[in-house]
DRENFI-984959 format. One line per field, with one value per atom (N, C-alpha, C): residue number from 0; atom name; x, y, z; residue in three letters. Coordinates in nm, 2 decimals. Layout:
BEGIN
k [NUM; ...] .
a [CA; ...] .
east [X; ...] .
north [Y; ...] .
up [Z; ...] .
r [ALA; ...] .
//
This chain:
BEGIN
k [0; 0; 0; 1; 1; 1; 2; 2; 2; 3; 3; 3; 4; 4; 4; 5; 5; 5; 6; 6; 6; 7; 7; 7; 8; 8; 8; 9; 9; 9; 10; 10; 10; 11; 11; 11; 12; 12; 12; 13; 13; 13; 14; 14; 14; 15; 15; 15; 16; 16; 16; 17; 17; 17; 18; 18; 18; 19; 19; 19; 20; 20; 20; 21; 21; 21; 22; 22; 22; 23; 23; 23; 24; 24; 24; 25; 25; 25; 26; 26; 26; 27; 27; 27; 28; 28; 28; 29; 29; 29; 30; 30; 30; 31; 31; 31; 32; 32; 32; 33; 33; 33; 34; 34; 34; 35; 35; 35; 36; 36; 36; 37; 37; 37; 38; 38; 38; 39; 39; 39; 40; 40; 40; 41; 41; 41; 42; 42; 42; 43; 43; 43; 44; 44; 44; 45; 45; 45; 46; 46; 46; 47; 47; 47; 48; 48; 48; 49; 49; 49; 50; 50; 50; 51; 51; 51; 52; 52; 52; 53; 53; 53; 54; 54; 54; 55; 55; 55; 56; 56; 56; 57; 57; 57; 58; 58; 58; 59; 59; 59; 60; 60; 60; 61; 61; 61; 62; 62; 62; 63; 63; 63; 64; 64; 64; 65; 65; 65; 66; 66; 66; 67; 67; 67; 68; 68; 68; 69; 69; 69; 70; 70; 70; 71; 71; 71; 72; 72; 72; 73; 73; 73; 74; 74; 74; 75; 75; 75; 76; 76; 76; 77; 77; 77; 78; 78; 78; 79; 79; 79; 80; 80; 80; 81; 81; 81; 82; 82; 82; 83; 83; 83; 84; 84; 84; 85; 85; 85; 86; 86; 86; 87; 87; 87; 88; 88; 88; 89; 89; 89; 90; 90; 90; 91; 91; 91; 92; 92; 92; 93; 93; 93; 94; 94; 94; 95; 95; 95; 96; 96; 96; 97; 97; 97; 98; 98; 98; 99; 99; 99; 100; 100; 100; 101; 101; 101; 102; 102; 102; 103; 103; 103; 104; 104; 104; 105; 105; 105; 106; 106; 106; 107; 107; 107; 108; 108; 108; 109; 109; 109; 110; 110; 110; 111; 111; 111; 112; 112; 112; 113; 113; 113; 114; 114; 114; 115; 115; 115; 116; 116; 116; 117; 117; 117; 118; 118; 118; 119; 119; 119; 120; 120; 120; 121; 121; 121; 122; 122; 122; 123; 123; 123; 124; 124; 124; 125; 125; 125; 126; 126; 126; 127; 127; 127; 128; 128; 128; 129; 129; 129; 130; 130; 130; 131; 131; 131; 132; 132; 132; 133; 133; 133; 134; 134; 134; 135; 135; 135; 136; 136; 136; 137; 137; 137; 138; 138; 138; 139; 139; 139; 140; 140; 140; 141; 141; 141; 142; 142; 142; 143; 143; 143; 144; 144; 144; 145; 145; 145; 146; 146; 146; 147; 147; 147; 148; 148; 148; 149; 149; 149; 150; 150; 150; 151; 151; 151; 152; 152; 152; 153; 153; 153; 154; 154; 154; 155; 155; 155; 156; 156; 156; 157; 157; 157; 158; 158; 158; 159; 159; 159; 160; 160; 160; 161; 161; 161; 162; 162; 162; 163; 163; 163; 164; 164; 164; 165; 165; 165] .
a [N; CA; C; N; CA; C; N; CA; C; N; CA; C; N; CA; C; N; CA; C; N; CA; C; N; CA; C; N; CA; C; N; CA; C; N; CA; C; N; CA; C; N; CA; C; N; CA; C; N; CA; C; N; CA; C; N; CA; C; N; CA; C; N; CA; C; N; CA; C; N; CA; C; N; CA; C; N; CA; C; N; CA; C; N; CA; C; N; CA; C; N; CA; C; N; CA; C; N; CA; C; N; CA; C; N; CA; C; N; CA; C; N; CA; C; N; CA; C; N; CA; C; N; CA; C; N; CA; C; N; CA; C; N; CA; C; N; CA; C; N; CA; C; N; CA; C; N; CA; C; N; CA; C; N; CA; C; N; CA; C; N; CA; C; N; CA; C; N; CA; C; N; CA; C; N; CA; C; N; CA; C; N; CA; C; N; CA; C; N; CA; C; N; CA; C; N; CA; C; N; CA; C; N; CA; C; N; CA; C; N; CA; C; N; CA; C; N; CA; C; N; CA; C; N; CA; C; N; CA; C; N; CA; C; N; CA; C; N; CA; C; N; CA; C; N; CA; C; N; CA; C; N; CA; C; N; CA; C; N; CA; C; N; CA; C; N; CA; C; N; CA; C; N; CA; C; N; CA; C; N; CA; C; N; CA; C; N; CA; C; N; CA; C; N; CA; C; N; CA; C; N; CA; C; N; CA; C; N; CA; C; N; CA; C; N; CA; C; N; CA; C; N; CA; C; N; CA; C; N; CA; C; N; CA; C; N; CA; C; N; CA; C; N; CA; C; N; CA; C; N; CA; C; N; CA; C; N; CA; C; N; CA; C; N; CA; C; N; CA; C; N; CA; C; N; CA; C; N; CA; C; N; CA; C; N; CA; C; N; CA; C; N; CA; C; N; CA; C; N; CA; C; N; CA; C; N; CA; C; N; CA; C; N; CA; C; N; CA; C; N; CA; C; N; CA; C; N; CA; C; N; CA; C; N; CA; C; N; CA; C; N; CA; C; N; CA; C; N; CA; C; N; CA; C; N; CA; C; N; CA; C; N; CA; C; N; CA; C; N; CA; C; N; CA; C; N; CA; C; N; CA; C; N; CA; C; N; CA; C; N; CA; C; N; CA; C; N; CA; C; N; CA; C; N; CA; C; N; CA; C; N; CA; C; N; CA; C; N; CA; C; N; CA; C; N; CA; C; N; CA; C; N; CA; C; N; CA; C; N; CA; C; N; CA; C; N; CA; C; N; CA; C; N; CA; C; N; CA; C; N; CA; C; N; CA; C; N; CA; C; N; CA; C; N; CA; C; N; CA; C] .
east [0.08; 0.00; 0.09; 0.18; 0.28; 0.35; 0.37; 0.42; 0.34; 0.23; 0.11; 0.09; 0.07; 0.04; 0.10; 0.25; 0.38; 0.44; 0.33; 0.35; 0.23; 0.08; 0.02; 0.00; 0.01; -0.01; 0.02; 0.14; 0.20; 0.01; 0.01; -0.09; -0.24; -0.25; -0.40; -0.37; -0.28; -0.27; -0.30; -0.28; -0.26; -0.44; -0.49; -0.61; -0.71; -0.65; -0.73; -0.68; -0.57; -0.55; -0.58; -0.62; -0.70; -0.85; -0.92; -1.07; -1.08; -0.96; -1.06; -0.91; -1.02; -0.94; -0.83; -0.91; -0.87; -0.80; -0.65; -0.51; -0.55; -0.61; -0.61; -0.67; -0.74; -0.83; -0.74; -0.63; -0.55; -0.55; -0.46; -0.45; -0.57; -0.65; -0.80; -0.83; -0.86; -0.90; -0.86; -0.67; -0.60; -0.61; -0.60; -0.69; -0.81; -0.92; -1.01; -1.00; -0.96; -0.95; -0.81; -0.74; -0.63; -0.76; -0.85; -0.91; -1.03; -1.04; -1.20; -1.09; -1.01; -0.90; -0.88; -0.81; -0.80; -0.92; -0.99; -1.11; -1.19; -1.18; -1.25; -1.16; -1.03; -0.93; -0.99; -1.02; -1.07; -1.19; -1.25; -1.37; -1.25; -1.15; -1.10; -1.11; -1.12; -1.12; -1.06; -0.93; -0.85; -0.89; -1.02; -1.07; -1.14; -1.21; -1.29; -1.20; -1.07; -1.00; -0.88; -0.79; -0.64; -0.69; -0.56; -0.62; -0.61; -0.49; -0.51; -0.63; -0.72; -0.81; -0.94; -0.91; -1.04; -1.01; -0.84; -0.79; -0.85; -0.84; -0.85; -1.03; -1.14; -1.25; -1.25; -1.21; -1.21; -1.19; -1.11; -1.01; -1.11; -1.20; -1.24; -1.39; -1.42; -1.54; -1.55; -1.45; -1.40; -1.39; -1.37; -1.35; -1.45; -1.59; -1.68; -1.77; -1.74; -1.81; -1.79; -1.66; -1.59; -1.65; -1.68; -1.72; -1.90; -1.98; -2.11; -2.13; -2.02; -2.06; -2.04; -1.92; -1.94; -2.03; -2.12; -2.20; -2.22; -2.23; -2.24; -2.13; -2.00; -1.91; -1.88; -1.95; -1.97; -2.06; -2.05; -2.14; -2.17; -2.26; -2.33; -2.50; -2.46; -2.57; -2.67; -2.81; -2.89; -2.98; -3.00; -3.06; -3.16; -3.27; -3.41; -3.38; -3.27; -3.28; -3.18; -3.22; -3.12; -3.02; -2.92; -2.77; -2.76; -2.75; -2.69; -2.57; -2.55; -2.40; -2.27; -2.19; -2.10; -1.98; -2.02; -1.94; -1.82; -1.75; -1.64; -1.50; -1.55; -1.45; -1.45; -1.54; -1.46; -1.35; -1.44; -1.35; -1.22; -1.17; -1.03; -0.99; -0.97; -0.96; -0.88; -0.92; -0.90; -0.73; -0.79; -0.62; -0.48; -0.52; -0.40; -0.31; -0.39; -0.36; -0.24; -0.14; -0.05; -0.09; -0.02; -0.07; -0.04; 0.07; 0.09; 0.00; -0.05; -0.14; -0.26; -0.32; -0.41; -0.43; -0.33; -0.33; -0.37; -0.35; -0.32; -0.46; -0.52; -0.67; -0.76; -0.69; -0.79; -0.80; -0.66; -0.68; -0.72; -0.78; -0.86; -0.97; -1.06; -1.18; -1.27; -1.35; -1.49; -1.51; -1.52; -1.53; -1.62; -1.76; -1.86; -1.86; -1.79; -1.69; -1.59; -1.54; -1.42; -1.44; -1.53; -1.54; -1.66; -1.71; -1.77; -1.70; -1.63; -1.50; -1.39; -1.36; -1.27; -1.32; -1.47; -1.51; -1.55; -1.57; -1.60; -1.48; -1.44; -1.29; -1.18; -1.19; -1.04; -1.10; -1.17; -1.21; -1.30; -1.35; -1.42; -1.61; -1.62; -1.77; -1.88; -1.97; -2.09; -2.18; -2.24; -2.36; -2.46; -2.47; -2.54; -2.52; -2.37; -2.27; -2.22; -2.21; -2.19; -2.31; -2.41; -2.55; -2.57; -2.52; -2.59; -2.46; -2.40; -2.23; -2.26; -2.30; -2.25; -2.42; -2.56; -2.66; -2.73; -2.69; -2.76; -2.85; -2.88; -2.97; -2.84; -2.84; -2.74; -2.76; -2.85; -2.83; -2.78; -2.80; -2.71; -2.53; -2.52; -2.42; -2.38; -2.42; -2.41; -2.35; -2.45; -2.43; -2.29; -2.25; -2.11; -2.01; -2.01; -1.92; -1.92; -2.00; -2.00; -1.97; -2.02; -1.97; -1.82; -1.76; -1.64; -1.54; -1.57; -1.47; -1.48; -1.62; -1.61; -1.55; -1.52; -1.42; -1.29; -1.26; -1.15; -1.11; -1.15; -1.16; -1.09; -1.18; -1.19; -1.07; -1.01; -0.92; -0.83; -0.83; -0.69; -0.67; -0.76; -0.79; -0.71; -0.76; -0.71; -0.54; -0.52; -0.40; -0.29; -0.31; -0.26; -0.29; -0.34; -0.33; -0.22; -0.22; -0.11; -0.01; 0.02; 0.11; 0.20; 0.08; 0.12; 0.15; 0.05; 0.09; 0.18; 0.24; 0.32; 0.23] .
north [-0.12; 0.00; 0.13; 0.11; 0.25; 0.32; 0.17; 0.18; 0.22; 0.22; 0.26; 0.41; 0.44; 0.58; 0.65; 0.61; 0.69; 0.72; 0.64; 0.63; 0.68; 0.71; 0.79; 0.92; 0.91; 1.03; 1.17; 1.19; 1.34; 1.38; 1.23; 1.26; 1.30; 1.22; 1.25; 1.42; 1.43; 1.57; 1.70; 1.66; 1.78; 1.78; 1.63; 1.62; 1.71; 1.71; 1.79; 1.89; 2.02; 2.14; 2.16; 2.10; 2.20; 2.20; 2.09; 2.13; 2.20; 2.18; 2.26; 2.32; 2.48; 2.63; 2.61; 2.50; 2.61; 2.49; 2.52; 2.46; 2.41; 2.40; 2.37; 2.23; 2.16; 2.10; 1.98; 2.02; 1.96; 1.81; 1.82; 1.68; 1.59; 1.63; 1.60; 1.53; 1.55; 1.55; 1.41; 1.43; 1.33; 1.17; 1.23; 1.08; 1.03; 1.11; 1.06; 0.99; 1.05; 0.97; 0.85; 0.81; 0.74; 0.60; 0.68; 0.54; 0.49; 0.58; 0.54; 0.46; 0.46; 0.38; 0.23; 0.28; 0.14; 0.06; 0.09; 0.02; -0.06; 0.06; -0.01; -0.09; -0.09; -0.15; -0.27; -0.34; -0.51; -0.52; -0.40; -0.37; -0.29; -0.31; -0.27; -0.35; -0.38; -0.41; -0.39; -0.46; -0.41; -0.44; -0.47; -0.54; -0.43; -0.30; -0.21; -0.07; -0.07; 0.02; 0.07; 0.14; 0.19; 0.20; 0.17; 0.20; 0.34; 0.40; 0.58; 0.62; 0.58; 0.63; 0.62; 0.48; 0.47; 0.51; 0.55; 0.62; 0.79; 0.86; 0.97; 1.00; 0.93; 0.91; 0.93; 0.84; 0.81; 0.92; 0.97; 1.17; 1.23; 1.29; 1.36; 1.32; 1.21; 1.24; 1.26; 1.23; 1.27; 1.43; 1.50; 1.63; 1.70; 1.63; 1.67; 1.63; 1.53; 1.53; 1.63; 1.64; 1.75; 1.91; 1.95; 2.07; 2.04; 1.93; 1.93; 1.97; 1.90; 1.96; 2.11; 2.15; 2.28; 2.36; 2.32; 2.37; 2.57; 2.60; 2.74; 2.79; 2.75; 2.84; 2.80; 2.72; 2.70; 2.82; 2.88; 2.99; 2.96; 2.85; 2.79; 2.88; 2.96; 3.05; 2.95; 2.96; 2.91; 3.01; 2.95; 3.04; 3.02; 3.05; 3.02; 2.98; 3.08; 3.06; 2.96; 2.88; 2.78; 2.83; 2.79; 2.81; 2.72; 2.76; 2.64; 2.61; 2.52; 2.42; 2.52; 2.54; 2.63; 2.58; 2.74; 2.72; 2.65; 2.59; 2.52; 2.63; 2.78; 2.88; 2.92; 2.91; 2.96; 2.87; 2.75; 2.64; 2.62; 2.68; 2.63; 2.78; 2.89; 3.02; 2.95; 2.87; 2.80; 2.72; 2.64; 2.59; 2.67; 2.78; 2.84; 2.91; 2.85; 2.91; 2.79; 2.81; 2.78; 2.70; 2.62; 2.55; 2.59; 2.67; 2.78; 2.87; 2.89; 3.06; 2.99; 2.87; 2.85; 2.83; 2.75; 2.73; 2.85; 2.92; 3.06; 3.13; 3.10; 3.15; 3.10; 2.99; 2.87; 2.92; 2.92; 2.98; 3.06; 3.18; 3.32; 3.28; 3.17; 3.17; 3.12; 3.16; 3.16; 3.01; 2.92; 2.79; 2.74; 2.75; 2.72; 2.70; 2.84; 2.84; 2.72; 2.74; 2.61; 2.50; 2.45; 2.33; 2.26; 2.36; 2.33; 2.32; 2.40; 2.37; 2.26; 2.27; 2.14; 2.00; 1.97; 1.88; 1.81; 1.98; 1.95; 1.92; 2.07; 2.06; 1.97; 1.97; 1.91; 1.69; 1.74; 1.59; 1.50; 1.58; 1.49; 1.49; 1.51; 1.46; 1.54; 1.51; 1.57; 1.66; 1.73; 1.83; 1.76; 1.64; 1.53; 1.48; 1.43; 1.38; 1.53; 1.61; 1.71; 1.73; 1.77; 1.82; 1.67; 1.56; 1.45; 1.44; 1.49; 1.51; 1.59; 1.72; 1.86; 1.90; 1.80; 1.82; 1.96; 1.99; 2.08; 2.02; 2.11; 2.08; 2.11; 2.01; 2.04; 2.18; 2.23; 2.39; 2.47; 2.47; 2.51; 2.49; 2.38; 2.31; 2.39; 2.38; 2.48; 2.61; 2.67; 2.82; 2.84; 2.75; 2.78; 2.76; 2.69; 2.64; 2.82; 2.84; 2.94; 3.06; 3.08; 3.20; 3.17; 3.04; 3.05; 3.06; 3.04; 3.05; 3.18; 3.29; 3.50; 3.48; 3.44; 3.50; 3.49; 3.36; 3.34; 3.41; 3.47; 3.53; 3.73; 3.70; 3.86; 3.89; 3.77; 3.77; 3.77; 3.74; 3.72; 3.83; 3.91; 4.03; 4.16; 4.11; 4.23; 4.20; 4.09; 4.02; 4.07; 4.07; 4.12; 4.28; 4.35; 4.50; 4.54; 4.42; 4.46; 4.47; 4.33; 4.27; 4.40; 4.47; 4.57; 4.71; 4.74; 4.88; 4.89; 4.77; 4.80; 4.75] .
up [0.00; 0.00; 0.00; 0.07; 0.11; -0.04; -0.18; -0.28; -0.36; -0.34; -0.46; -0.38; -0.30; -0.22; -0.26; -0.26; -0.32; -0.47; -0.50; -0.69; -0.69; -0.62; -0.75; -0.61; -0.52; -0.46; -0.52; -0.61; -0.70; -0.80; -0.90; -0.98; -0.90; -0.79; -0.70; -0.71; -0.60; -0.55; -0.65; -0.76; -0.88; -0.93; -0.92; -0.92; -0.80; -0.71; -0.55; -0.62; -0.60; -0.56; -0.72; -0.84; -0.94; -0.86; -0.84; -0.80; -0.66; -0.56; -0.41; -0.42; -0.41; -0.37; -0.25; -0.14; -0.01; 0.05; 0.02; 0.01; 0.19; 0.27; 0.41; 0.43; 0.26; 0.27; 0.20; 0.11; 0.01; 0.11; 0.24; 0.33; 0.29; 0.35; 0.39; 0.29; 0.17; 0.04; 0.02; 0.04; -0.01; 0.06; 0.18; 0.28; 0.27; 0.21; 0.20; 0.07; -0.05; -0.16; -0.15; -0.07; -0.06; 0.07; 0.09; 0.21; 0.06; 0.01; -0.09; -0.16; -0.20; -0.28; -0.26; -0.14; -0.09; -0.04; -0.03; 0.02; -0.09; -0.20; -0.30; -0.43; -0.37; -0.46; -0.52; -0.45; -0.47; -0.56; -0.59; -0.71; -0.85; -0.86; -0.93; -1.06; -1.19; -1.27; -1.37; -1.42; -1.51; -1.68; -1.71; -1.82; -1.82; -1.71; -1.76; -1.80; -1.78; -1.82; -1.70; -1.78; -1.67; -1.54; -1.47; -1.32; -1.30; -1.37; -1.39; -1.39; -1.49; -1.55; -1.39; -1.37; -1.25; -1.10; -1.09; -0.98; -1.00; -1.12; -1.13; -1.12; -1.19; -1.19; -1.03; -0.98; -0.80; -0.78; -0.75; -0.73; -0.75; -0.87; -0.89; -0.86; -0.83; -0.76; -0.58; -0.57; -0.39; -0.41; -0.44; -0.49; -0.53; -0.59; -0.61; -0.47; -0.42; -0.30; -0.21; -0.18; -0.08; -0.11; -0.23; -0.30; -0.26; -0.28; -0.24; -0.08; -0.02; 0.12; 0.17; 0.10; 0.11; 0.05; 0.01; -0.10; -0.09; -0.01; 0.10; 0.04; 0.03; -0.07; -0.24; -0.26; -0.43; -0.48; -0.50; -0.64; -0.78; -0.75; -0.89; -0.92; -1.01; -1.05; -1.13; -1.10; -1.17; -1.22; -1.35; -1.47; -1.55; -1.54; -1.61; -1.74; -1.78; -1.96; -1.99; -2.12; -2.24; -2.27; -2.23; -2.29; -2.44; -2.60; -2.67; -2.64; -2.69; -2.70; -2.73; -2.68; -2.68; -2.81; -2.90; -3.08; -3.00; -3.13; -3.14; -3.16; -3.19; -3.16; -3.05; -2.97; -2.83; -2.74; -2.79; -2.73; -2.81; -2.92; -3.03; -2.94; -2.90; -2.83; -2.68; -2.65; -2.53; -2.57; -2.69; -2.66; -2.75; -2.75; -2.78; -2.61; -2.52; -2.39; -2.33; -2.27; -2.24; -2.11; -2.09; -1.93; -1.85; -1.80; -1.69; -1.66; -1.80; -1.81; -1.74; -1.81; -1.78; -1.64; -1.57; -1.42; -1.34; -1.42; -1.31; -1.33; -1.41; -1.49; -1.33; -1.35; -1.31; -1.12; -1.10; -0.95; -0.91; -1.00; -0.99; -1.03; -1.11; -1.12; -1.05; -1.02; -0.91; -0.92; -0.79; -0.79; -0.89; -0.89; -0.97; -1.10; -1.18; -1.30; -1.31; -1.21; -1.24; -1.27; -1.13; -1.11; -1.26; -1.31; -1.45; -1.58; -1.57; -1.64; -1.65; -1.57; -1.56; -1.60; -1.54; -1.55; -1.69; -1.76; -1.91; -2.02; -2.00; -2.09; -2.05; -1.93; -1.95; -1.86; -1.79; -1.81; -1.90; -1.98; -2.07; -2.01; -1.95; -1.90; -1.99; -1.99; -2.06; -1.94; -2.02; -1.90; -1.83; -1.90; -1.82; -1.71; -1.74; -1.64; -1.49; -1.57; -1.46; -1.42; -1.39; -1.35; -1.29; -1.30; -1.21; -1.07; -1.13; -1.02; -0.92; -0.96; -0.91; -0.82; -0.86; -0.84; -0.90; -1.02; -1.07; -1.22; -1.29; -1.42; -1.57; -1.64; -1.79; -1.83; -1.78; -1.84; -1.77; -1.69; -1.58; -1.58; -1.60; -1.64; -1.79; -1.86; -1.93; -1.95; -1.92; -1.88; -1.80; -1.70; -1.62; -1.71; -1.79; -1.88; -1.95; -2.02; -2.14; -2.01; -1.92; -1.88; -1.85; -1.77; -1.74; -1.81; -1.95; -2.09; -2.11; -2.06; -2.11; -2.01; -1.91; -1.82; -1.81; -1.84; -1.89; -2.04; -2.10; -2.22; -2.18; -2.10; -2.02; -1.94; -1.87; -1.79; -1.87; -2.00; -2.11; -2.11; -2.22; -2.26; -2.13; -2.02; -1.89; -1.89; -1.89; -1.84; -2.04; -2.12; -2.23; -2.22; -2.20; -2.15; -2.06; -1.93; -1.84; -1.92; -2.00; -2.07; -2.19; -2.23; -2.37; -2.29; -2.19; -2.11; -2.01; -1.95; -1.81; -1.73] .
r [UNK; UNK; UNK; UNK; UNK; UNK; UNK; UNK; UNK; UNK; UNK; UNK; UNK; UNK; UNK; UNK; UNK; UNK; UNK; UNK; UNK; UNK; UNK; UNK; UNK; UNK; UNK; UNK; UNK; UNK; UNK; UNK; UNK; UNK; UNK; UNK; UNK; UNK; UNK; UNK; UNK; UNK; UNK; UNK; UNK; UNK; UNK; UNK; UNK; UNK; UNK; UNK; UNK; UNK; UNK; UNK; UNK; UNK; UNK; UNK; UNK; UNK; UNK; UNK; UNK; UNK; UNK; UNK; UNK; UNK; UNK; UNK; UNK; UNK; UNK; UNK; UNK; UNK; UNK; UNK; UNK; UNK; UNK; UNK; UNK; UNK; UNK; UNK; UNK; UNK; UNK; UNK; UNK; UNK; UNK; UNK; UNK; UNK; UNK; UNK; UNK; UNK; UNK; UNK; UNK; UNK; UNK; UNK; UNK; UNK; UNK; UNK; UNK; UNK; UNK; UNK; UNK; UNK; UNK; UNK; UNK; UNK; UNK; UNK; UNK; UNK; UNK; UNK; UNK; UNK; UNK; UNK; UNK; UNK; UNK; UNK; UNK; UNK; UNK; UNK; UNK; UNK; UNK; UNK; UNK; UNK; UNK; UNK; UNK; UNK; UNK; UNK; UNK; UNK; UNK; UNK; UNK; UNK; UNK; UNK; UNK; UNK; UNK; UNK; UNK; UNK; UNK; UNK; UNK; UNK; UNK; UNK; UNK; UNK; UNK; UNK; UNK; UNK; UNK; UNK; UNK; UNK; UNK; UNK; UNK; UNK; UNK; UNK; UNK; UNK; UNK; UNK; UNK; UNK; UNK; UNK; UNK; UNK; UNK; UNK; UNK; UNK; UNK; UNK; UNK; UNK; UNK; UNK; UNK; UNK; UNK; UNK; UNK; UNK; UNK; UNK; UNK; UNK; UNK; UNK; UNK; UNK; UNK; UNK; UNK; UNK; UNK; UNK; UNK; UNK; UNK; UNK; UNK; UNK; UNK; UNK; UNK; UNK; UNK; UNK; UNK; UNK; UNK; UNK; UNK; UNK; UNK; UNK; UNK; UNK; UNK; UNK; UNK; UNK; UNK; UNK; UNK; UNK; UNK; UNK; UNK; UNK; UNK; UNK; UNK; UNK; UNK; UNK; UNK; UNK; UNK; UNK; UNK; UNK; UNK; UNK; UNK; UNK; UNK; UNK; UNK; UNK; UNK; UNK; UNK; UNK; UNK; UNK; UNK; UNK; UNK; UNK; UNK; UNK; UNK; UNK; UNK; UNK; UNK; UNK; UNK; UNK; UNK; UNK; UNK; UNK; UNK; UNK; UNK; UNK; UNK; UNK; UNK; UNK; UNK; UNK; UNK; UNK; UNK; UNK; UNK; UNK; UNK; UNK; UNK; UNK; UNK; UNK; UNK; UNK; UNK; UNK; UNK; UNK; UNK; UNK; UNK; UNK; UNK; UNK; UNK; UNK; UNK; UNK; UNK; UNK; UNK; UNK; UNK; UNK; UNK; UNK; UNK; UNK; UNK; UNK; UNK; UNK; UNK; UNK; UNK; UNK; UNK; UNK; UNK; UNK; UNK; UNK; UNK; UNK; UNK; UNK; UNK; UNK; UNK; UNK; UNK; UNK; UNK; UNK; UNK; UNK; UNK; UNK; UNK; UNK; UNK; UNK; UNK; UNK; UNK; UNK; UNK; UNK; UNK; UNK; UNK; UNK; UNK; UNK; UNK; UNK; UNK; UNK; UNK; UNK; UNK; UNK; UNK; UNK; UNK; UNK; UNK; UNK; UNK; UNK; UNK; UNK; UNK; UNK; UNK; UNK; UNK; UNK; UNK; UNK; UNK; UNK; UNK; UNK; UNK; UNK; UNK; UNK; UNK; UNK; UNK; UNK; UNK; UNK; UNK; UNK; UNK; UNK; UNK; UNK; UNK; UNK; UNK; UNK; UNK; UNK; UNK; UNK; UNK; UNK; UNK; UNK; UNK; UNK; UNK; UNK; UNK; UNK; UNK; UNK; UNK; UNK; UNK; UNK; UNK; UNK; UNK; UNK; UNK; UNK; UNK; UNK; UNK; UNK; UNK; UNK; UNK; UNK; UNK; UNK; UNK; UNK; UNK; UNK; UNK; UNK; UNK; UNK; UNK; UNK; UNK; UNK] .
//
């Protein structure tokens, strides 16, 4: 156990401190997903895919758990109106962004934002899959997505002014 802790503990951790803000929780996070781990090792199944893949799955729904309980500091705006499907140019806008840059986007954007983001872009999930995660509705899911890309857009935009004016 101490060998496997030690070999994926780097990858968990980078999985915690992108989704929960508040570095006090990072430990916490990591024990809880290192006991859901081990515990549920023996349901592991190497015929249904990498154990990366079902360690990180694991990670980031401990992470979504941990963020449901806090729910009181999540700021997930809910919105009467239909968001469509977010064009395929805002999203190509996105990967001209550097992974440093983006890190740093990422640590200034409002959890709710994030945590919709991340889940979409960079893990794959659908608005289905997030709204059954996060306990909200795909449009909703939605909408955080599309707002957190104008923000991240916005934040470029501010961050390239500093960049051109001093």
């Amino acid at each position: 156990m101490k060998l496997c802790y030690e070999a994926c503990a780097p990858y968990v951790y980078s999985i915690v401190k992108t989704y929960i803000y508040d570095k006090q929780l990072h430990k916490d996070v990591m024990q809880d997903i290192f006991i859901a781990l081990f515990t549920s090792l023996k349901t592991y199944n190497s015929e249904n895919g990498k154990f990366k893949s079902w360690m990180s799955s694991l990670a980031i729904n401990q992470c979504i758990a941990v963020l449901r309980k806090r729910k009181k500091e999540v700021k997930i705006v809910h919105l009467n109106e239909r968001f469509e499907n977010i064009e395929e140019e805002q999203l190509s806008n996105l990967e001209s962004l550097d992974k440093k840059d983006l890190e740093k986007m990422l640590l200034k954007m409002p959890q709710g934002y994030k945590t919709v983001f991340l889940l979409s872009v960079i893990d794959g999930y659908s608005h289905i899959e997030i709204a059954s995660m996060l306990e909200i509705s795909a449009e909703t899911s939605r909408s955080q997505l599309s707002r957190s890309i104008s923000w991240i857009k916005k934040n470029l935009l501010v961050e390239s002014k500093k960049y051109i004016y001093g």
